[in-house]
Each structure stands twice: as C-alpha cells, then as structure tokens.
C-alpha positions in Angstrom: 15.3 -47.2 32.3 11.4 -46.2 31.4 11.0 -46.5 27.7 10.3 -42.7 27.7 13.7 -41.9 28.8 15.0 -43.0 26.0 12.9 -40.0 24.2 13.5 -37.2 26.8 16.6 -35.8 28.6 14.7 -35.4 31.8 15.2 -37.4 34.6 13.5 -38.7 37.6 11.7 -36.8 39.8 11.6 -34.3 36.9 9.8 -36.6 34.5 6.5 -35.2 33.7 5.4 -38.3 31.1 4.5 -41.4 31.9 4.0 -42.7 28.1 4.3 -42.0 24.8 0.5 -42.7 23.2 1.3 -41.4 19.8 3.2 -39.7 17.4 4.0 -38.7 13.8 5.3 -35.0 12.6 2.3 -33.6 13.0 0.8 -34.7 16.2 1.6 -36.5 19.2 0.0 -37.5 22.4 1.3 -38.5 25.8 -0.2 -39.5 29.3 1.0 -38.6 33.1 -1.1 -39.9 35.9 -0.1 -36.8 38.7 1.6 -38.4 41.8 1.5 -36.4 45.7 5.1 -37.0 45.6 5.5 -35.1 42.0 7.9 -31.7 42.0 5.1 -30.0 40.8 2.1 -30.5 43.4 1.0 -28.4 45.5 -1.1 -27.9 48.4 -4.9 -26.7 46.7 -6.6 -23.7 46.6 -10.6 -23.7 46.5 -11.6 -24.0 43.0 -13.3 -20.9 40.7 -16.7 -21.5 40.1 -16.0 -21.8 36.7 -14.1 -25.0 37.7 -16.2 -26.1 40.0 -18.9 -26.4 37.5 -16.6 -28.0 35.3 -15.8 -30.6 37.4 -19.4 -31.1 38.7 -20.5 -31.6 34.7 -17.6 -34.1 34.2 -19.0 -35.8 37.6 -22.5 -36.1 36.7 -21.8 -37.4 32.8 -19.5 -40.0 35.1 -22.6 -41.0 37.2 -25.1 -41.0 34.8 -22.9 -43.5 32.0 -22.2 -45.7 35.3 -25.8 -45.4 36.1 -26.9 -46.6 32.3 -24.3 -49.4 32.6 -25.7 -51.0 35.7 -29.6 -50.3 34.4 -29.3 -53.4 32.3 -28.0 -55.3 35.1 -29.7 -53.7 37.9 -33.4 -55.7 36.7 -34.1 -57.7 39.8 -37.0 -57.2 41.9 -38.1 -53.8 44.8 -35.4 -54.3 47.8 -37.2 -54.8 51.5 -37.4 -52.1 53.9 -34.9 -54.0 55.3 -32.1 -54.7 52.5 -32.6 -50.8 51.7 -31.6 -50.1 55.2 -28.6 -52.7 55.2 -27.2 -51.0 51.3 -27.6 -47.6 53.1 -25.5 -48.4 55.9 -22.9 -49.8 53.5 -22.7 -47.3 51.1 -22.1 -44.8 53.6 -19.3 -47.1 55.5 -17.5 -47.0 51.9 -18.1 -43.7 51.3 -17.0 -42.8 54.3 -13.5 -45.0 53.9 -12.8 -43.4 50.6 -13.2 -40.3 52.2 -10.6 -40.9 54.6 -8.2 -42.2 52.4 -8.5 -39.3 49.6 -8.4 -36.9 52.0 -5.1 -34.9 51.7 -4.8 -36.4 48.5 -7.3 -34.5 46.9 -5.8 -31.0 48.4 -2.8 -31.6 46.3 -3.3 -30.5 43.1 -0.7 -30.1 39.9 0.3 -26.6 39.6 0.6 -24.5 36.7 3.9 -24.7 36.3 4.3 -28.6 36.2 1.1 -28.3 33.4 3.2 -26.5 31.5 6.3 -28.4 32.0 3.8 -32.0 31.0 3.6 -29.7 27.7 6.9 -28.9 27.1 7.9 -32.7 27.9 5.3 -33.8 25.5 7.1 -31.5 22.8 10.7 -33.4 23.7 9.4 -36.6 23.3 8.0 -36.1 19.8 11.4 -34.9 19.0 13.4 -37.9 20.5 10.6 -40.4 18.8 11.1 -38.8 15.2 14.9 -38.5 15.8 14.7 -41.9 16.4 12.5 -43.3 14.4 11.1 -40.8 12.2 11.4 -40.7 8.5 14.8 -38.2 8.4 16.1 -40.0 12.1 19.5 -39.3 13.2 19.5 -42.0 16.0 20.4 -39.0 18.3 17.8 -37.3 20.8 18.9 -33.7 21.2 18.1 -31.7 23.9 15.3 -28.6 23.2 14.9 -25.6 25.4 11.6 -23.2 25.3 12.2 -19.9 23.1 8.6 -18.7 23.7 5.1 -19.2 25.2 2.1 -17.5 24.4 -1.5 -17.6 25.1 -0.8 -20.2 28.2 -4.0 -20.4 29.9 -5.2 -22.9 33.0 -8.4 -24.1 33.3 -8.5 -26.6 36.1 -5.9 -27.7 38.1 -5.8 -31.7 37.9 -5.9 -33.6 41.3 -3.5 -36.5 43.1 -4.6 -39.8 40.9 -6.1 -38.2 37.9 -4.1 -38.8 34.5 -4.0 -36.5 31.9 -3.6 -36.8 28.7 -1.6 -34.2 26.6 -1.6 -33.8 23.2 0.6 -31.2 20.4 0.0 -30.4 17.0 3.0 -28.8 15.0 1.8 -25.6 13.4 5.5 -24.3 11.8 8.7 -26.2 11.6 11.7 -24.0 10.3 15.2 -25.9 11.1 15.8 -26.7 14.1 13.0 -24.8 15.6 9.2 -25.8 15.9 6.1 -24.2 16.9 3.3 -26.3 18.3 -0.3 -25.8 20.1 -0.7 -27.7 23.0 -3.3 -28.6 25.1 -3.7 -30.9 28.5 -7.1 -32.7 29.4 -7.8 -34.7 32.0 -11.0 -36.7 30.9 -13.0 -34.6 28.9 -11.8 -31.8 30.7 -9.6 -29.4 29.3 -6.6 -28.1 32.2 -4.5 -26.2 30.2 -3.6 -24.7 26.9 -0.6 -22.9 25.1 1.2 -22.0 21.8 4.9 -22.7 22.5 8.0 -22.5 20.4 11.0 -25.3 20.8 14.6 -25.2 19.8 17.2 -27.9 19.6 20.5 -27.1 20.6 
C-alpha cells in the first residue's frame, strides 16, 4: 500500500495525492503529478488568453533561468557556419520528436473537478496525519465528507506530466468540523483556489 493510503480513505484510481510534503494543524502541503490515465482528465479546450499569458510568462522565466544557467558554461569560442548548421538541424530533430511524443498528451488536461477533488484529498490527509500522529492522535483515520465550498475558482487547467503542488491552511476548527483555504499551483502558477468546510463522520 502507498504510504498515503494509510492517511486517506480513497483508493486507487480515485487517489488524487501522490505525497504528503508537510503538515502540522495549521498547514499542510501535498503533491500529484497528473497522469492521462487519471479519472479526472479530460480531453482540452483552447486556453483563455488570460491563461495563455500565464503559461507563456511561466515559459519564458523557465527559458530565461535555463538560459543564465548554461551562460557560465556556454564560454567557448563563435561556432562555424558549419557546426551552426549541424546544432540547427539537431535541435529541430529533437524538437520535432518531443513534439510527437507530447502530442495527445498535452490535450489532456486535469479538469476542474479532479482540482477540486486534489483539494479536498489534501484536507483528508492532514486529518489522517494528525489523527495519527498529531499531538491529540487517536491512531484512527476517519473518514470526512465536504459540507461546503465557496469562492472555488480555476485558473489554469494543469497538463498530462505537470505536478502540482497543493497546499491548506486551517482558518476555523470547531469539533469535528474544519474550515480551510486552499489553493493548487503548478510551478509558480496558481490553478485553482477555494474556501471549503470538512466534517468527520
């Protein structure tokens, strides 16, 4: 069994958490790298512009760190007409084959719904960590369900092969029911965002 079983009552293919990052009563973090064969992906749509600029911001800052990486590196002397030619030809063969390969891939994108369920998981598995080893633990992982959402907005739907990284801070605890803000990034980027209230039963 994944060690994150132990902390959830979900079950494959409805686990939506790969790894438990962090976590003390007031907030926790997870991961989930988003799979094509995941209940929750979907065939894309074409992105807003307001993603699409978000994605082509996150793209450039990626190129231009890579970029200032390889500058100290990259020192050597002016390539021939010739070598240019050669690295053109190259580049474009592996660009070309990592094309290919992402091709569906990329169409495939985690839909709202399975956002929101990464959230509520997230929720489940600070729980089943403090009721196991939290400082009032039980040493039994109860099982939540969602008594409200509000303010649940998407930003960007993440694509096949990203990993996201989710995060909750507890705002109110009162008994056996919590409210906590949650949010989902993927990067830098921010996908998604609620308030959402959890009770064990």
């Amino acid at each position: 069994m994944n060690e994150i079983e132990t902390l959830i009552p979900q079950r494959p293919p409805m686990v939506m958490v790969d790894a438990l990052l962090y976590c003390d009563v007031q907030h926790t973090e997870t991961k989930y790298r988003v799979t094509p064969e995941g209940l929750f992906v979907e065939e894309g749509r074409e992105l807003s512009v307001e993603e699409e600029k978000r994605y082509s911001v996150e793209e450039e800052k990626r190129y231009s760190e890579e970029e200032e990486k390889k500058g100290s590196v990259d020192k050597g002397r002016e390539l021939s007409e010739e070598e240019e030619k050669r690295g053109s030809v190259e580049e474009e063969k592996r660009y070309s084959v990592e094309e290919e390969g992402r091709g569906s891939e990329e169409k495939r994108r985690l839909s709202a719904a399975g956002l929101l369920e990464n959230m509520a998981q997230t929720t489940a598995a600070r729980m089943g960590y403090l009721a196991l080893y939290g400082p009032e633990a039980t040493g039994v992982v109860r099982k939540g369900v969602i008594g409200a959402i509000r303010e649940f907005s998407v930003y960007a739907l993440p694509q096949c092969g990203q990993t996201l990284k989710t995060s909750i801070d507890l705002v109110e605890e009162l008994g056996d029911m919590i409210l906590v803000e949650a949010n989902v990034k993927c990067g830098e980027l921010l996908c998604a965002s609620c308030t959402m209230i959890v009770s064990l039963i």
